[in-house]
Wavefront OBJ file of the C-alpha trace (Angstrom):
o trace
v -0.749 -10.422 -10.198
v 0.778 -13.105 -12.318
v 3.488 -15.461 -11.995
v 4.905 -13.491 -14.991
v 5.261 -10.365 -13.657
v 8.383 -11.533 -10.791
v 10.859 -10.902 -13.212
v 9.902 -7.174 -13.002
v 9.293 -7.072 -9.755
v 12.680 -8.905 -8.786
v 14.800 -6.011 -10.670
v 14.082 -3.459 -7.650
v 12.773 -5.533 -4.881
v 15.650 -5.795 -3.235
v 17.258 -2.362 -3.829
v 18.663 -0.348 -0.598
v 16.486 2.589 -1.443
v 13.490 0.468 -1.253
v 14.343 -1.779 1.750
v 14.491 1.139 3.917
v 10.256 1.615 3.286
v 9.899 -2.020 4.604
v 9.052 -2.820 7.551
v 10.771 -6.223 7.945
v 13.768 -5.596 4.782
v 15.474 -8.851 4.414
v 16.983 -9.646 0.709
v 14.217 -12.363 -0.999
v 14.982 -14.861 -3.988
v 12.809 -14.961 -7.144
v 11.861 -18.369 -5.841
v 10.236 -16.664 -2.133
v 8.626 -14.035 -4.721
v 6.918 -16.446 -6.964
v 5.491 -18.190 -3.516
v 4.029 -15.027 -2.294
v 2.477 -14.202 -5.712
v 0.587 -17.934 -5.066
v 0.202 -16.987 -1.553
v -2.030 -13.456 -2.693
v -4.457 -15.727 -4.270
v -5.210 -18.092 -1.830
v -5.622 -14.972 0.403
v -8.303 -13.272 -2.187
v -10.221 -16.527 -2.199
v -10.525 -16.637 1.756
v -11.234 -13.112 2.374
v -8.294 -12.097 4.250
v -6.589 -9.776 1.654
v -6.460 -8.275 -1.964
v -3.096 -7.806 -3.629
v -3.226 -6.274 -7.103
v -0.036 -5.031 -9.079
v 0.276 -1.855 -10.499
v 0.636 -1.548 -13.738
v 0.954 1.799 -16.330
v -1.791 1.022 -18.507
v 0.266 2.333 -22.093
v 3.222 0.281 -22.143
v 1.409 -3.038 -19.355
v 4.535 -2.586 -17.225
v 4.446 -3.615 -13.662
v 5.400 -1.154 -11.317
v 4.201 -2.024 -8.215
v 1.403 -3.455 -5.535
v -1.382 -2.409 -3.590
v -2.835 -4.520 -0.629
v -6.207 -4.329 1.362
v -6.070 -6.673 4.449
v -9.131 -7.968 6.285
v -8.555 -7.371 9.916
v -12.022 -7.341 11.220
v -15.116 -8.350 9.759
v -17.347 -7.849 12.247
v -15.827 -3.868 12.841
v -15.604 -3.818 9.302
v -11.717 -2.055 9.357
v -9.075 -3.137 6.897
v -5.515 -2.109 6.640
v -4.012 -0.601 3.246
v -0.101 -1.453 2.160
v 1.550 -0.255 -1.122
v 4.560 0.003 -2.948
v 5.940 1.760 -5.499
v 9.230 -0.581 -6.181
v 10.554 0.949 -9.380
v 11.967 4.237 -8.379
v 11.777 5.976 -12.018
v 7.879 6.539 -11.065
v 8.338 7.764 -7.690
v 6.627 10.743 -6.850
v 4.672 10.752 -10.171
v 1.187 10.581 -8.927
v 1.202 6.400 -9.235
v 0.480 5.894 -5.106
v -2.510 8.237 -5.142
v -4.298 6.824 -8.131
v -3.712 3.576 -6.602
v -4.905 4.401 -2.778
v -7.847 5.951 -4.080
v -8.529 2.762 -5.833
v -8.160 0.750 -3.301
v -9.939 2.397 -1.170
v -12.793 3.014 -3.625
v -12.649 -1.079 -3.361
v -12.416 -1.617 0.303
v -15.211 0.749 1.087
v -17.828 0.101 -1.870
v -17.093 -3.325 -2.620
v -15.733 -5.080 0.661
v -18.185 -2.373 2.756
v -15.551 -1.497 5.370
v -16.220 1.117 8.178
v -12.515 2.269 8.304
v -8.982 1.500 6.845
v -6.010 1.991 8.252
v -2.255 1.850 7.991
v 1.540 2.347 9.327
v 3.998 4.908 7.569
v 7.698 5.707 8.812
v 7.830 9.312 9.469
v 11.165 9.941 7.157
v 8.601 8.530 4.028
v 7.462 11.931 3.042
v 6.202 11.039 -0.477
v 4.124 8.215 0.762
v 3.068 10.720 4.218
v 1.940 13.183 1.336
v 0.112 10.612 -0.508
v -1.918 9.350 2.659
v -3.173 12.940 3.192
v -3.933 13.941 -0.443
v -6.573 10.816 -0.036
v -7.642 11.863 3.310
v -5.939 9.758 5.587
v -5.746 11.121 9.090
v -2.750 10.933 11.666
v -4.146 8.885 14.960
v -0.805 8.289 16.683
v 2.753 7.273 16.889
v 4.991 4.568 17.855
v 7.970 6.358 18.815
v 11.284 5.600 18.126
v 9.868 2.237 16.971
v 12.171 1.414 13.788
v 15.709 1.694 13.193
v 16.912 2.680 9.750
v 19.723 4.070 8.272
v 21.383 4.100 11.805
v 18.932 5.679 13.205
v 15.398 5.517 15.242
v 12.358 6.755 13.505
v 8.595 7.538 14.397
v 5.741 5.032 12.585
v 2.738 6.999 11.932
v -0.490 5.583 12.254
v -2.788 6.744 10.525
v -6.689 5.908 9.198
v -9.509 6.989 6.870
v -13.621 6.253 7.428
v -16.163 5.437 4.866
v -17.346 9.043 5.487
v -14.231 10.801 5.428
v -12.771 9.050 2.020
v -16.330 9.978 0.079
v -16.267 13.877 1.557
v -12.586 13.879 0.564
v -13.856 12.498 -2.826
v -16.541 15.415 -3.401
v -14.321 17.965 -1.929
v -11.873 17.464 -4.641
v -14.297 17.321 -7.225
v -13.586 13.344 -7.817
v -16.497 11.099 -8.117
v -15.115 8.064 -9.806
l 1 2 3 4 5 6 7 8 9 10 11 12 13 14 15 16 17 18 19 20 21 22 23 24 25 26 27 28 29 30 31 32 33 34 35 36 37 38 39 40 41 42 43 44 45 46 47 48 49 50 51 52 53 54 55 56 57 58 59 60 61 62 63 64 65 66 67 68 69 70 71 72 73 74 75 76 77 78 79 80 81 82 83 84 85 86 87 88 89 90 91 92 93 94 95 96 97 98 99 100 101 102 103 104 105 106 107 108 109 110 111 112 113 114 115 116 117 118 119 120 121 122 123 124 125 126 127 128 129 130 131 132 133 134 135 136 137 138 139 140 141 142 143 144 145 146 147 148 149 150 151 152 153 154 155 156 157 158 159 160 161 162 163 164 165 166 167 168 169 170 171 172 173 174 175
């Protein structure tokens, strides 16, 4: 990601029907956006995480982000994040190329054992995405965040080495 691409990113960020997929939604300035760009590459350079945009290839328009944090080294387990913050390419297949991606990265370049990550159970699109990639429910924080007025489940859920490359051959994808 590139300084230059905040402008794009700033004309959704802060949108109601985004906020509610956050887990801490709070309204940010293009000013907080262009430190967290700086703030994903000092991350890359120590290890901790890898934050790439999204970006449909034919037109080079910024769509969204993918992250892979570093939470153990020594278990080798990771924890996957994305978003999808312009809504005209929801639900268009742009979340599973990039999780598969991603985790294509985490496990054959950064050799993790396991990635894993937190979904709110009203997110069906992303919930669908997770499991088209193999992603596995593992448990639930009930009740845990309020949205919308009301309480909702997160979903934890996680994906081995092992699982993500038999998903891979079961679906006939070996890139």
């Amino acid at each position: 990601m590139e300084l230059s691409d905040v402008d794009e990113l700033m004309k959704y960020w802060n949108y109601p029907e985004l906020q509610q997929y956050h887990s801490r939604p709070r309204i940010t300035s293009r000013d907080e956006e262009l430190t967290w760009i700086r703030s994903t590459w000092e991350r890359r350079q120590k290890g901790e995480a890898y934050i790439f945009g999204i970006f449909l290839i034919e037109k080079d328009q910024y769509i969204g982000n993918v992250e892979l944090r570093v939470l153990s080294n020594i278990a080798q387990r990771g924890s996957l994040g994305i978003a999808i913050f312009n809504p005209e390419f929801w639900g268009k297949g742009f979340g599973t190329e990039a999780s598969k991606l991603i985790l294509n990265f985490g496990f054959s370049v950064l050799n993790l054992h396991t990635i894993e990550l937190e979904v709110f159970s009203f997110n069906e699109r992303a919930l669908a995405c997770y499991k088209k990639v193999g992603f596995v429910e593992t448990g639930r924080k009930r009740e845990a965040h309020f949205s919308g007025g009301n309480y909702h489940d997160i979903i934890l859920m996680d994906i081995s080495k092992r699982e993500f490359v038999f998903t891979k051959k079961l679906m006939g994808d070996e890139n």
